[in-house]
C-alpha positions as MATLAB code, in Angstrom:
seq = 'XXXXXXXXXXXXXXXXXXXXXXXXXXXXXXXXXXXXXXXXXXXXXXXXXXXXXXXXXXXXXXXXXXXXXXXXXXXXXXXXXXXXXXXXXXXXXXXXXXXXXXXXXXXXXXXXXXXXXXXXXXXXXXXXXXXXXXXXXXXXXXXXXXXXXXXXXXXXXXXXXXXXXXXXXXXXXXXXXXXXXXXXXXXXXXXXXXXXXXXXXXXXXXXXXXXXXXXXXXXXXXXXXXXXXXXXXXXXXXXXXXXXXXXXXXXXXXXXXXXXXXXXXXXXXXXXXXXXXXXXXXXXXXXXXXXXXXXXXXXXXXXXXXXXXXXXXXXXXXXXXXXXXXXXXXXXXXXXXXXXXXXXXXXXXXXXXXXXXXXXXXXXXXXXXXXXXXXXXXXXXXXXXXXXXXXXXXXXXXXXXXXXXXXXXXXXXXXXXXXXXXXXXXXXXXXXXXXXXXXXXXXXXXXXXXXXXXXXXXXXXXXXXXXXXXXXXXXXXXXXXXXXXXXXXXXXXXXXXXXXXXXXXXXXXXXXXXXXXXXXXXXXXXX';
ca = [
       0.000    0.000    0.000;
       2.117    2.648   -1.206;
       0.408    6.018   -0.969;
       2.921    8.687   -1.231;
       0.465   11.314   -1.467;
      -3.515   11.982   -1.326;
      -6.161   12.798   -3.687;
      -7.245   16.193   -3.256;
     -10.422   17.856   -4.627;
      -9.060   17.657   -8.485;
      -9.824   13.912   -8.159;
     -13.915   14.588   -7.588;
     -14.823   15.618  -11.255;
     -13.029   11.964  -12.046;
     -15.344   10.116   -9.210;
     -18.747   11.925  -11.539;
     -20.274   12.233   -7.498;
     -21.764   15.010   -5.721;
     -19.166   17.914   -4.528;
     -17.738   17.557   -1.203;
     -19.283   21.042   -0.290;
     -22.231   19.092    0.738;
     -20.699   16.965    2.789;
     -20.349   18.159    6.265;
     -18.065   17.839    9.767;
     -14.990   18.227   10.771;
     -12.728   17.075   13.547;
     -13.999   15.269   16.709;
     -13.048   12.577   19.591;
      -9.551   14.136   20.330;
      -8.236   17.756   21.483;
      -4.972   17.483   20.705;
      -4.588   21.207   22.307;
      -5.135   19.364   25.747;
      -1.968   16.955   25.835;
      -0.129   19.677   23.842;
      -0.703   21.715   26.786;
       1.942   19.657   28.670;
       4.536   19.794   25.884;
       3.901   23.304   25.024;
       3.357   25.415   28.320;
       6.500   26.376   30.094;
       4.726   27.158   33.956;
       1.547   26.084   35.558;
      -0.167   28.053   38.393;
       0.133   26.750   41.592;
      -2.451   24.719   43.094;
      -5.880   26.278   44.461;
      -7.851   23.099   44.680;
      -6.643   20.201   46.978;
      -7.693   16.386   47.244;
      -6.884   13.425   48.984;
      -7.232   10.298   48.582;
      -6.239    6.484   49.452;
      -5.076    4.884   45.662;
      -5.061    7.753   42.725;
      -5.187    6.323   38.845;
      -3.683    8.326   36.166;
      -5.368    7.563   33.019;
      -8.569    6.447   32.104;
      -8.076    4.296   29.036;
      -8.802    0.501   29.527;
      -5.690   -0.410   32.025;
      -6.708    2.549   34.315;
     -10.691    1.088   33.982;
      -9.247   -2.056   34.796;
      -7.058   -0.882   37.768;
     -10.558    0.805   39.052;
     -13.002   -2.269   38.776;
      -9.528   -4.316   40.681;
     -10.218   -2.163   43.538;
     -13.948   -2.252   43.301;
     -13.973   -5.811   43.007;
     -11.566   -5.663   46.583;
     -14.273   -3.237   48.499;
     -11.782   -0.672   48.104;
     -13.541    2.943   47.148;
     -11.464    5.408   48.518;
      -9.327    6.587   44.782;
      -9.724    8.601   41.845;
      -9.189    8.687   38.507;
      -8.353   11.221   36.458;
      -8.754   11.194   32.868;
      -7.301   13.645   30.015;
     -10.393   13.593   27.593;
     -14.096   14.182   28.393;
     -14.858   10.185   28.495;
     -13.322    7.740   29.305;
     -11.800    4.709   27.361;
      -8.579    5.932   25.528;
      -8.610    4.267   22.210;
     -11.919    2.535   23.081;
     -14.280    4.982   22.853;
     -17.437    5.564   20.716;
     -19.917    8.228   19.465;
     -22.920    8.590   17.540;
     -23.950   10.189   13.778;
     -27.413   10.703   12.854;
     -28.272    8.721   15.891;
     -25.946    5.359   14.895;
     -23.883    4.536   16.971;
     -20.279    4.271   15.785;
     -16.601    3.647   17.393;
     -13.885    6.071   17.852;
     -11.476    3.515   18.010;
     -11.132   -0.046   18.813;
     -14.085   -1.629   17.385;
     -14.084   -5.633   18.643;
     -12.337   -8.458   20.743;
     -11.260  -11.524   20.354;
     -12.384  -14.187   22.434;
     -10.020  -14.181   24.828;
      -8.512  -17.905   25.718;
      -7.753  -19.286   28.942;
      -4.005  -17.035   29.314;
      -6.538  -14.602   29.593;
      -8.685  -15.463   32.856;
      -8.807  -11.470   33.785;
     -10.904  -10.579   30.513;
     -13.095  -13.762   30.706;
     -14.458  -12.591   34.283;
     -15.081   -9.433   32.649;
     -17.311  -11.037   29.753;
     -18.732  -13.068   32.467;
     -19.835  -10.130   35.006;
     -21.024   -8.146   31.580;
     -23.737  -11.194   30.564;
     -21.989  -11.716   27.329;
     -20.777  -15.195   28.387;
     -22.297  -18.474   30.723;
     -21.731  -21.511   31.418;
     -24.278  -24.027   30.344;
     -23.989  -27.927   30.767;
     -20.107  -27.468   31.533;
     -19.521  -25.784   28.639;
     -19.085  -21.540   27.994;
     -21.447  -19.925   25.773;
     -21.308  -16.644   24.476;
     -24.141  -14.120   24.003;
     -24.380  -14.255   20.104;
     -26.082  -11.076   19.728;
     -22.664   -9.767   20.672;
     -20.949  -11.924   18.513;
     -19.826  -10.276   15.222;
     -22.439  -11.707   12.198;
     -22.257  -13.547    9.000;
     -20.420  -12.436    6.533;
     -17.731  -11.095    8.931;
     -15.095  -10.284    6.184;
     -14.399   -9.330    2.338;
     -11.598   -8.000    0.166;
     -12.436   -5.893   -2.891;
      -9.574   -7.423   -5.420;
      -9.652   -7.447   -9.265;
     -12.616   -5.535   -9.464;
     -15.005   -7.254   -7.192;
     -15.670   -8.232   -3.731;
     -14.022  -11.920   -2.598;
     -14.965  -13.530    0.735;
     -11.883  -12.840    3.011;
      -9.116  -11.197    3.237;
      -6.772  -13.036    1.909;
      -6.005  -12.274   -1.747;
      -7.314  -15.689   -3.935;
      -9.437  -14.658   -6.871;
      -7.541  -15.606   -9.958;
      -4.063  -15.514   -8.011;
      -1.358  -18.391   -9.954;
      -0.165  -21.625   -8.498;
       3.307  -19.650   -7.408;
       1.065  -17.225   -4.971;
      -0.695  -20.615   -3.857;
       2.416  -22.421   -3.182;
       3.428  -19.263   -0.773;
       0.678  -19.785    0.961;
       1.069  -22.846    1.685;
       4.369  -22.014    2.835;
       3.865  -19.764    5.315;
       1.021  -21.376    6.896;
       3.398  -25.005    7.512;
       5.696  -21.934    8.687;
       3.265  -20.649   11.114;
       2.080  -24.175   12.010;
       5.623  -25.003   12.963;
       6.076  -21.791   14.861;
       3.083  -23.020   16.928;
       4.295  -26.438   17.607;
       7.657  -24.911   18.938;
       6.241  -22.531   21.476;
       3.366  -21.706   23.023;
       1.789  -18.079   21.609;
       0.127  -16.309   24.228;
      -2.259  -13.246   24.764;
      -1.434  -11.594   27.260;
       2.619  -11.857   26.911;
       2.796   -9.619   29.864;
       2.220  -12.748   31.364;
       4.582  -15.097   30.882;
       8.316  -15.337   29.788;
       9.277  -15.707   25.804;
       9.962  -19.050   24.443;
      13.502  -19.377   23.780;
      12.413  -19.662   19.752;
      10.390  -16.787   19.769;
      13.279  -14.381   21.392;
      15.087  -14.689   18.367;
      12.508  -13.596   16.528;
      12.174  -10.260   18.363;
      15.372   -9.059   16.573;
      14.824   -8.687   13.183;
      12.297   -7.178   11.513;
       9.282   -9.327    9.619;
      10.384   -8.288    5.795;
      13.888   -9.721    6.664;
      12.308  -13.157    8.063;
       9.900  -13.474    4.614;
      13.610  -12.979    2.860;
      14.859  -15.511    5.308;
      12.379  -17.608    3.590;
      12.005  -17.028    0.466;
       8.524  -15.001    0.824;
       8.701  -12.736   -1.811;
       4.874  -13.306   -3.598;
       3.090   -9.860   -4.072;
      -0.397  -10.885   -2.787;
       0.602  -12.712    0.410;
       3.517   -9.799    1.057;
       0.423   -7.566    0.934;
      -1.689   -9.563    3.138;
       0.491   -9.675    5.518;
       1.484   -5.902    5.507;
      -2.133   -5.277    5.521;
      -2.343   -7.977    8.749;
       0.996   -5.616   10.572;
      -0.780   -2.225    9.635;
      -3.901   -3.124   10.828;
      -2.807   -4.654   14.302;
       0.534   -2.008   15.172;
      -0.005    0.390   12.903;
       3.117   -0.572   10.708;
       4.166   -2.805    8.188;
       6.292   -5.642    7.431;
       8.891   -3.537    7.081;
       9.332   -2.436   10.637;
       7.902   -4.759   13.106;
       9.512   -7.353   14.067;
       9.091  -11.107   12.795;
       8.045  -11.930   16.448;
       4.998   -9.091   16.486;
       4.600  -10.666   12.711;
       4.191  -14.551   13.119;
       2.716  -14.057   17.024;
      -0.347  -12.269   14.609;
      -1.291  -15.702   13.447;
       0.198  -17.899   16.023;
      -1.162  -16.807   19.130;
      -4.778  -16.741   17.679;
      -6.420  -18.900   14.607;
      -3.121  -19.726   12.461;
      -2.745  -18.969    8.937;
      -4.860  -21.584    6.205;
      -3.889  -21.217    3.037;
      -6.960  -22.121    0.215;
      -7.780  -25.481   -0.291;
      -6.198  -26.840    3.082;
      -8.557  -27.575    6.431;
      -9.333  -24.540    7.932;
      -8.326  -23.039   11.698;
     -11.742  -23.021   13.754;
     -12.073  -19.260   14.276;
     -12.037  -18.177   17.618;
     -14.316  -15.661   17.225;
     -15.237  -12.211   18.097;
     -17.167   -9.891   19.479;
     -18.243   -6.437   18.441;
     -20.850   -3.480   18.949;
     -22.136   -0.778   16.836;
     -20.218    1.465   19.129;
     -16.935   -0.867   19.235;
     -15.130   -1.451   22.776;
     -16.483    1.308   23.747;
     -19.694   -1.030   24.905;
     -16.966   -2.323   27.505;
     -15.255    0.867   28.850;
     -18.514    2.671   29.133;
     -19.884   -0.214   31.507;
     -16.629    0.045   32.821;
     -16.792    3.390   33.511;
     -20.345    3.811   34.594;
     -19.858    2.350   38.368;
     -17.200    5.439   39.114;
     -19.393    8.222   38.851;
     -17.998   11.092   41.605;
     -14.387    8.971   41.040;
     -14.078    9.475   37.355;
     -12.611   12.943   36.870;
     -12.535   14.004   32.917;
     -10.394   16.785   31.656;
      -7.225   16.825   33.562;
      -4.143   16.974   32.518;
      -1.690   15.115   34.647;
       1.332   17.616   35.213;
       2.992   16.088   37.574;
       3.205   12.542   39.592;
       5.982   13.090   42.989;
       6.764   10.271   45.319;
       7.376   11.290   48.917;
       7.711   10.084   51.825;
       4.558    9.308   53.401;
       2.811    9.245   50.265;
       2.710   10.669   46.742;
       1.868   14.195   45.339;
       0.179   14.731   41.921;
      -0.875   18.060   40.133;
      -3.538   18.420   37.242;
      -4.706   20.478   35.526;
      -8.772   21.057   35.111;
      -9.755   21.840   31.607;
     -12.778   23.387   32.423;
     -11.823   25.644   35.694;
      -8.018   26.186   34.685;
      -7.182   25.674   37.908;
      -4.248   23.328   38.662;
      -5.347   20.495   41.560;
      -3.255   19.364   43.854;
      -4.136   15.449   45.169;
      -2.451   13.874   47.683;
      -2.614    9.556   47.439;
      -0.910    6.940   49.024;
      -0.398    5.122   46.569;
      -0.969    6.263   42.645;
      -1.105    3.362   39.374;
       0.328    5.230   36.470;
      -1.791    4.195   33.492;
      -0.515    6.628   30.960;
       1.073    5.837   28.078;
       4.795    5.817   28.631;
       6.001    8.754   26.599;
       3.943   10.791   28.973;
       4.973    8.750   32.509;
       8.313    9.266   31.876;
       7.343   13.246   31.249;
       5.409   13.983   34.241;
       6.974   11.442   36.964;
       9.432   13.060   38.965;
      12.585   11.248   39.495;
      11.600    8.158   36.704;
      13.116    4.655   37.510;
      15.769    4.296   34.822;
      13.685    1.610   33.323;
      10.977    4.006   32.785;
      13.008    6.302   30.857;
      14.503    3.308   28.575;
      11.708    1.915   27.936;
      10.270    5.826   26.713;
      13.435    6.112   24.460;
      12.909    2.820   23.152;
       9.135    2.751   22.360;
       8.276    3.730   19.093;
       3.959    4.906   18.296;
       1.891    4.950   15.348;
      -0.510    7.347   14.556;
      -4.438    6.779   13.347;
      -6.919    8.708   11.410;
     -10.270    7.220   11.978;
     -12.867    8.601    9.636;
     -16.727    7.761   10.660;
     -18.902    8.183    7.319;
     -22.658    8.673    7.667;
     -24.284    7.424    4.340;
     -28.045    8.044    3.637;
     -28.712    5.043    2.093;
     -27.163    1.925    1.475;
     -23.847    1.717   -1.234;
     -24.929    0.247   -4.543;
     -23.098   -3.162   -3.770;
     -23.504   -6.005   -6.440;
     -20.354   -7.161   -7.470;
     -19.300  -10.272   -5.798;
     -19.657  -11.342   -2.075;
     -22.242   -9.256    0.104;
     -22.209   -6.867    2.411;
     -19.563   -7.914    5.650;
     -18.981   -5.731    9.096;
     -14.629   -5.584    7.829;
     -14.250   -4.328    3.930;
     -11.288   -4.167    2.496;
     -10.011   -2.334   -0.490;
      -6.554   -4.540   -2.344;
      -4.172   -1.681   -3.707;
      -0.556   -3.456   -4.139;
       0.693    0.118   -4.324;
      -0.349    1.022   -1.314;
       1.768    1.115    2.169;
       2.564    4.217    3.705;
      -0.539    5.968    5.299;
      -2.942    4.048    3.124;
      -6.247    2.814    3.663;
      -7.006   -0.580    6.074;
     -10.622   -0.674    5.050;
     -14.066    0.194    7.251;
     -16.196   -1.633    9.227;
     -20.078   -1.233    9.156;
     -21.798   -0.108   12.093;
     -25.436   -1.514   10.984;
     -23.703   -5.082   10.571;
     -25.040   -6.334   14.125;
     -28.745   -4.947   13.106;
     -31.157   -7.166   12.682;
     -33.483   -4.838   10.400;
     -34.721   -7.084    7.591;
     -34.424   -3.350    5.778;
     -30.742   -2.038    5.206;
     -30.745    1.740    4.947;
     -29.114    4.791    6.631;
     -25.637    3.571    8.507;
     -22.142    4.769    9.613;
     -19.068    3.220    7.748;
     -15.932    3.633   10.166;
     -12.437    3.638    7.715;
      -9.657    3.221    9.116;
      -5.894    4.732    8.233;
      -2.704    3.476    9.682;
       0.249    6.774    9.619;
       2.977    4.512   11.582;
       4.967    4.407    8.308;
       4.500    7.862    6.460;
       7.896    8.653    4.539;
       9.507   11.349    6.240;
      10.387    9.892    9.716;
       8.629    8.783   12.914;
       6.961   12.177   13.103;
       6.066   12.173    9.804;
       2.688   10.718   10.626;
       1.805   13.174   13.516;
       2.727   16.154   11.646;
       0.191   15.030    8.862;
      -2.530   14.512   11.167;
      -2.048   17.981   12.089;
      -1.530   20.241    9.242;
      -3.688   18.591    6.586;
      -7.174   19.806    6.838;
     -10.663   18.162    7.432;
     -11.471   18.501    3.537;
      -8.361   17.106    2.490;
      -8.687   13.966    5.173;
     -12.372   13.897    3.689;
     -11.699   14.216   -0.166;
      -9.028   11.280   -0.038;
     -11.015    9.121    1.917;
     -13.832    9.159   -0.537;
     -11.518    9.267   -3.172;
      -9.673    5.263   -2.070;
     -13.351    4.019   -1.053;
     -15.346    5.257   -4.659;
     -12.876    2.409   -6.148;
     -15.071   -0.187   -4.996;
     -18.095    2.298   -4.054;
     -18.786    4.408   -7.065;
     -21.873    5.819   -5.474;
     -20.062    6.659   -1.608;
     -19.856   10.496   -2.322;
     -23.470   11.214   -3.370;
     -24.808    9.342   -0.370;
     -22.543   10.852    2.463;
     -24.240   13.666    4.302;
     -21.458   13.652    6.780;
     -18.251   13.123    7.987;
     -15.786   13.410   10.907;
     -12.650   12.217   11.608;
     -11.101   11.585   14.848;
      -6.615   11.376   15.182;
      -4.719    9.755   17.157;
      -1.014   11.253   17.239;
       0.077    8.243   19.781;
      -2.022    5.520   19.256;
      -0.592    2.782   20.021;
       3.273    1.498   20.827;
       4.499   -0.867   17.841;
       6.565   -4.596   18.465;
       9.752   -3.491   16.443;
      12.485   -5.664   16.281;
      14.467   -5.550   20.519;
      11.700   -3.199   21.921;
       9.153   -3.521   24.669;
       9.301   -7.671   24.648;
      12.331   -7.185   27.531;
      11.181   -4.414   29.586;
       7.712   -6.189   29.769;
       8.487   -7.336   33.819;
      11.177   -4.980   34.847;
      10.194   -1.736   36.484;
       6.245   -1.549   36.432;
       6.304   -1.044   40.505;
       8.553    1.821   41.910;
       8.318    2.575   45.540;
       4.517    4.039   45.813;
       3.923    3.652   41.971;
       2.233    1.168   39.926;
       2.750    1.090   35.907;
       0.463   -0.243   33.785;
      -0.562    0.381   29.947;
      -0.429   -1.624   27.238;
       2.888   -0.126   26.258;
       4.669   -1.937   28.675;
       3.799   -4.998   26.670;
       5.245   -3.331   23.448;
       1.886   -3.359   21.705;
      -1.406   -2.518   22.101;
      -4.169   -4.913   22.414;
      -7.273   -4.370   25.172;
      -5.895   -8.358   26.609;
      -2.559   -6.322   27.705;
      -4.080   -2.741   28.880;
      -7.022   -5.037   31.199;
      -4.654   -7.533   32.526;
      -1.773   -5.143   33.030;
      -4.448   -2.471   34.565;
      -6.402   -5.113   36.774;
      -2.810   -6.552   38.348;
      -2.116   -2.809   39.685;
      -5.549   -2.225   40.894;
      -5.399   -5.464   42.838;
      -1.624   -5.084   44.150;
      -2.438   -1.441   44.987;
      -5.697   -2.719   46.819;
      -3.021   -3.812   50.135;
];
């Protein structure tokens, strides 16, 4: 996917759709003016407005959430948690268009497996699974529907993702060989979600020092469509590709979940998934809903200062502008590590390494409100992931959309929200490259390309969107490359009276990591 620039308005006449005057919104879901605020400002005012409490949480994505429901779950409600934007939920949030409900973010999750016991008591406290006749059952109204996936490749849809309508025998054969590569991967070691968890396999360490391109070399991987696929698989999960994760981050993808089955061989039982209209943000907001007078949205955490008989923090409160001053005896620092190693005073040496180390990718995530339904006859039908092939594409290119009327069960398709996705980890022009894109180039130009990548497969897209906005993410998410995160993932994440815990510490960012890294703070900071 190799996208070295964007279509701007001179590609609409081409497209023979409506004008993208008449499509409205803007920017939403993020202010990146209130995390700039720590970067930027050079002195604070001192504190007017003072707190105390027993444990304090420091971000309110899904390991701070976690950390909270720990200490629920321990009759422990003396803390606090404050969060940086208006809700709470990080990358898991949600929002509505035209009164659909639509994700911000992270839209579903994997059944978890049994290395996951933390996020299976979570489904089972939530309803969405039980245990009948000895067995676990899941909700299936939560579970995503039939067809769950297509790929829009030689000019019509194909069921899955994986590129095989009217591919050779050579493309077939490379298939093949990475899945008995992947098989063989998960016969020598056992793949687990969490890793936080548990200590690398002695094959998969060597893995985490090269990069994923250099181990397809290794093996003589060089076929267009599956080099796609599996850039497509990297970009979509660590917002890179091939080219800079590492092989670990790159076979762990497939081994640690349903394998890799090339066409024509038995198929991997899918584990499954759930999803919502309004993504994970269906978890953090029940997650979130038990905190009420604890949940404190839009503060900026300035400053986090063990002492001696306890541990200081400043914030600052968006809407007063007055900098508060809590006082906690113990605090769990769920922020993501670029910004712990900022505002904690004194930072463990590991906490600074790890900082230096960790590399993020940035997201644009566009929601779409269509009027009526796309004009979609060629090939397989309607799924909730579509996927647009492009082998040019790879640098801040498109990762497809998800439907947000999938789960509906109206016999009647008509308005919905399409939710695209855009991965900026690998933007030519450095690791900032991505960032600084997200914030110069406006709404219309974000708008007009979008529109522009999806009309390839969805002629009709631009005269049936009334509206769309687009949230970014300049840190989104930490990304597996090759001798980063995978060895700092048990040093360092307790230091005197503090408590780390975000998925960064794992060196990627899946909600398995953030919960079970969040819920082990909340419970040790419970004594």
């Amino acid at each position: 996917m190799q996208r070295r620039h964007f279509l701007a308005a001179a590609t609409w006449p081409l497209l023979g759709c409506s004008q993208p005057g008449e499509i409205t919104g803007g920017f939403t879901g993020q202010d990146p003016e209130r995390g700039h605020r720590l970067r930027d400002a050079t002195a604070w005012p001192a504190p007017t407005v003072f707190h105390r409490t027993d444990v304090l949480i420091a971000g309110g994505g899904v390991a701070g959430l976690a950390a909270a429901r720990a200490l629920r779950l321990k009759g422990r409600d003396d803390f606090a948690l404050l969060e940086l934007e208006s809700e709470a939920g990080g990358n898991s949030r949600g929002t509505q268009m035209g009164g659909i409900a639509c994700p911000l973010g992270a839209h579903y999750l994997p059944l978890p497996s049994d290395d996951a016991p933390e996020v299976q008591d979570l489904l089972e406290e939530l309803g969405l699974r039980q245990r009948i006749a000895g067995r676990w059952v899941y909700d299936e109204r939560h579970l995503c529907h039939s067809p769950q996936e297509r790929l829009f490749f030689n000019g019509e849809w194909q069921d899955g993702l994986l590129p095989v309508n009217g591919v050779g025998p050579q493309t077939l054969a490379q298939y093949r060989r990475f899945s008995a590569l992947v098989a063989q991967a998960r016969q020598g070691a056992r793949w687990r979600i969490p890793v936080s968890k548990w200590p690398l396999a002695v094959e998969s360490i060597a893995l985490t020092a090269i990069t994923f391109e250099a181990y397809l070399n290794q093996n003589g991987l060089t076929d267009i469509h599956l080099r796609w696929y599996l850039n497509y698989c990297c970009r979509d999960d660590y917002g890179v590709g091939i080219a800079t994760v590492s092989a670990w981050a790159g076979i762990h993808y497939f081994a640690s979940r349903h394998g890799f089955s090339a066409p024509g061989a038995q198929a991997h039982e899918s584990e499954g998934l759930l999803t919502w209209p309004e993504g994970n943000a269906w978890l953090t907001r029940r997650l979130a809903a038990p905190l009420k007078e604890r949940l404190h949205t839009g503060r900026v955490v300035l400053r986090i200062a063990s002492q001696k008989h306890g541990v200081e923090v400043d914030a600052f409160n968006t809407a007063t502008q007055q900098v508060e001053r809590w006082h906690a005896r113990r605090v769990i620092v769920a922020l993501p590590i670029f910004i712990a190693a900022r505002v904690v005073q004194n930072a463990p040496d590991v906490l600074r390494q790890v900082a230096q180390r960790t590399v993020v990718a940035p997201w644009l995530v566009a929601n779409i409100h269509i009027k009526a339904p796309l004009d979609d006859r060629l090939g397989a039908a309607p799924s909730w992931d579509n996927v647009i092939y492009d082998a040019q594409a790879n640098a801040g290119g498109a990762l497809g959309y998800v439907d947000a009327s999938h789960q509906s069960l109206h016999p009647v398709p008509g308005a919905t929200v399409l939710t695209y996705y855009r991965a900026l980890g690998d933007v030519p022009g450095g690791p900032g490259a991505g960032r600084r894109l997200l914030l110069e180039k406006p709404w219309s130009a974000w708008r007009d390309a979008t529109l522009a990548e999806l009309s390839v497969a969805h002629p009709d897209l631009a005269g049936k969107t009334t509206r769309m906005e687009l949230t970014r993410y300049g840190h989104a998410m930490a990304v597996p490359v090759p001798r980063q995160g995978l060895d700092s993932i048990r040093q360092g994440r307790v230091h005197e009276r503090l408590s780390f815990a975000h998925s960064d510490w794992a060196g990627y960012s899946v909600f398995e990591e953030a919960f079970t890294l969040g819920h082990g703070a909340g419970l040790g900071a419970a004594w």
